[in-house]
N, C-alpha and C positions, 0 to 999 in steps of 0.2 A: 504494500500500500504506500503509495508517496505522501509524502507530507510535508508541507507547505513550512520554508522558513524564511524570515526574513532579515535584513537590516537594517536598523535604524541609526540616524544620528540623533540623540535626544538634545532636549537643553539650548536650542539653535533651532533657526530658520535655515539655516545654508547647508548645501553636504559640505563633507570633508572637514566638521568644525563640531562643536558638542563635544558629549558620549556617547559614543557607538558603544551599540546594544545589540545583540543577536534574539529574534521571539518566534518560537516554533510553536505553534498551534496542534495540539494531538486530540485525537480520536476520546482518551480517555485517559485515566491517571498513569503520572511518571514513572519510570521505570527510575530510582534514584543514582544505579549504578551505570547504565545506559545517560542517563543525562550529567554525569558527570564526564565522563568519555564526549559526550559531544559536546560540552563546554570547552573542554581541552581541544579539541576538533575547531572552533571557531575561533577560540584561543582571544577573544576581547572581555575586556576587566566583569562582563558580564553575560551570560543567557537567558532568557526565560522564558519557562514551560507555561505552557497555561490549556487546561480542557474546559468543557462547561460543563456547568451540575446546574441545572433548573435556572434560576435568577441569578447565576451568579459563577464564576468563573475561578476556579482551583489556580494559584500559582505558585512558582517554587522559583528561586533564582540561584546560576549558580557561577563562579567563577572559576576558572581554568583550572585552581586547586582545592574550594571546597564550596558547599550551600551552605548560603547567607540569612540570612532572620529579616534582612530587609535590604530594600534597592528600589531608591526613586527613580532615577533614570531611563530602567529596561520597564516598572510599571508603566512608565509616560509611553515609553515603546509600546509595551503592549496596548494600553488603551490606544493611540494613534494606529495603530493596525489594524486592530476591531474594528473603530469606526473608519477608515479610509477600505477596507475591505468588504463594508457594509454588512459586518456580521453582527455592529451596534449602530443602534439608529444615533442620528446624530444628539439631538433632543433626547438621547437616554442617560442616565449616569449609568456605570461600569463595577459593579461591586467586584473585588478580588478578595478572597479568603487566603490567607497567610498563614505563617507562622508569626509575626506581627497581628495579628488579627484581621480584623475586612476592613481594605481600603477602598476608597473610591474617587473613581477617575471620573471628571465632567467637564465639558465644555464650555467656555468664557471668551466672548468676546477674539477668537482667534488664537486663545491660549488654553491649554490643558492643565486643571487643577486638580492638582492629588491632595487630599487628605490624610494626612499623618500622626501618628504619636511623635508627640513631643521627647525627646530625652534630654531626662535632667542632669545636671550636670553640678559637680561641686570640686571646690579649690583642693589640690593634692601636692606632693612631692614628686618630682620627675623622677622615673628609674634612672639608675647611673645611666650614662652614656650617650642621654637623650639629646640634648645640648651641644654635646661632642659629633652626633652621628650627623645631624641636620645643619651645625657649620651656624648656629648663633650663639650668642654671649651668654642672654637672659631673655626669659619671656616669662608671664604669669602662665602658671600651668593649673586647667582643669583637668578632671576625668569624668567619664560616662563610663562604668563596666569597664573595658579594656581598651578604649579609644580616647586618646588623652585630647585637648585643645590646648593650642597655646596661642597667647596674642600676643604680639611684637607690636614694635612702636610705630612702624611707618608700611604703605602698599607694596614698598620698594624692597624692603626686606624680604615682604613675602614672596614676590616676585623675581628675586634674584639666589633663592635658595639654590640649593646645587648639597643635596644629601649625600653623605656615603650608605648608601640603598646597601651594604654587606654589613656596615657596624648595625644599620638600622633592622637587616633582619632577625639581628642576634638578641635583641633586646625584648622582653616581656610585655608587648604591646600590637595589636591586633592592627592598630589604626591611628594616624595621627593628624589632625588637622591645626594647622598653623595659620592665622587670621590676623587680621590689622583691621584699625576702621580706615572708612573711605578718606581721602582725600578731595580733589579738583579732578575727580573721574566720575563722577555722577553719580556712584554708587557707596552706600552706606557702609558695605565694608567687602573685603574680598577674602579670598582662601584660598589654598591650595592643600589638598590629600594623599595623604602616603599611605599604602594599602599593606605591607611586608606581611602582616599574621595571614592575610589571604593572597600573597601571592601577585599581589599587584606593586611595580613600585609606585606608579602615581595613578590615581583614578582621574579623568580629564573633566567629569565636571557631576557631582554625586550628593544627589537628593536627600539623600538619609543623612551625609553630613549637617546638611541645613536644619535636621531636627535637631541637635543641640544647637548651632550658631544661634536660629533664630532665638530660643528662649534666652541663650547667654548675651546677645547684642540688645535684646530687647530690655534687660535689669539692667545693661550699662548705659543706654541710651535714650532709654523712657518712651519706647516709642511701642510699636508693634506691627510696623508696615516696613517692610524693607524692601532695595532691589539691590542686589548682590551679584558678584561675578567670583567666578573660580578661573583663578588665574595662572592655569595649567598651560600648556604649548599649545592645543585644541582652542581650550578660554571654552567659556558659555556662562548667559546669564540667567540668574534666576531670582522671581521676586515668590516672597518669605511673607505671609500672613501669621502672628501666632496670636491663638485663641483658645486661651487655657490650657487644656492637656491636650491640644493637637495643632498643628504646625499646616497652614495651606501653603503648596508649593504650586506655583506656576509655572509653564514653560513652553515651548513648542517641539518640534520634532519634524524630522524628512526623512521618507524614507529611498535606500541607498542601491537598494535591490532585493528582488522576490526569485528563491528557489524551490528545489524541490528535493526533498531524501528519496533515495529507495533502494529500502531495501529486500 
């Protein structure tokens, strides 16, 4: 039976820019050992599986070396395939059942809004080495679980990192997101993401990071509406609604090409 994959750039209007996302649509639930093998096969910082069950659509996401508990990027993918495949009307929202729970994808004005959990985040100690691997001085260091943030003082910093991705894989840290506030670029603050516990060195622009930014940007800056850029080699923008315990992310998506498995 062939089955339908495709590629998306998320996070962007343009190809060749975003996050590319790999989204295979199946008959019926994942084979987990099979969709890890074809993550690897497509080999970008993400895939996702997705079947339908009645109102509502099963997804799993996985990365070259393992599945993930969440990923805004390849959701926006998948919702933007659904409805440009016409397998969602356009006027419908998109429910996804996760291991995050059920999100939902809906239509705005030209932009794709995910619904998210929020992750909170609280002030920690760097593990040794953190400092040393990623090439800054000092930053104020938070954590989520095992994804640390840290904020530096200027865009420029964040922009000009340059990690030793080998000291950084050695270190007890899944994930690391590095942030500044905006400057004379339009945007309220930017980022960049280092993926080492999963096998990514940089994700080029990652949805699920914006659930802690947004709650951490919004107590330093009193606000709650943001528009943000991840300041990756790719780059993509994304604006950040946060509203209590969930995070509205916005963004667009294109997609790059439509194939087919068979096996």
């Amino acid at each position: 039976m062939a089955i339908n994959i495709y590629q998306v750039d998320a996070f962007t209007d343009q190809i060749f820019s975003g996050n590319p996302a790999a989204v295979c649509i199946l008959p019926g639930p994942v084979d987990p050992v099979w969709a890890q093998k074809m993550a690897m096969e497509m080999n970008l910082s993400e895939t996702a599986f997705l079947c339908r069950d009645r109102d509502q659509y099963h997804l799993r996401w996985f990365t070259p070396a393992v599945e993930v508990d969440l990923c805004g990027h390849a959701t926006l993918a998948s919702a933007h395939i659904l409805w440009e495949e016409k397998l969602a009307s356009p006027e419908q929202d998109i429910f996804f059942s996760t291991r995050s729970g059920i999100l939902k994808a809906s239509q705005k004005n030209g932009w794709v809004e995910l619904n998210f959990p929020s992750k909170p985040i609280q002030e920690a100690v760097p593990p040794p080495g953190l400092f040393e691997a990623l090439g800054i001085e000092a930053a104020l260091v938070c954590v989520h679980k095992s994804d640390y943030l840290l904020e530096v003082d200027s865009p420029n910093i964040v922009r000009t990192l340059t990690p030793d991705f080998s000291k950084l894989r050695q270190l007890p840290v899944r994930g690391v997101i590095v942030t500044s506030k905006g400057q004379d670029e339009g945007f309220d603050f930017i980022s960049r993401f280092f993926v080492p516990g999963s096998g990514i060195d940089e994700d080029p622009v990652t949805g699920s990071a914006h659930c802690c930014l947004g709650p951490y940007w919004k107590a330093k800056l009193n606000k709650d509406k943001f528009l943000a850029y991840q300041a990756s080699k790719r780059g993509g923008m994304i604006r950040v609604e946060v509203e209590g315990d969930r995070v509205h992310l916005f963004g667009q998506a294109v997609t790059v090409f439509k194939g087919q498995l068979k096996e």
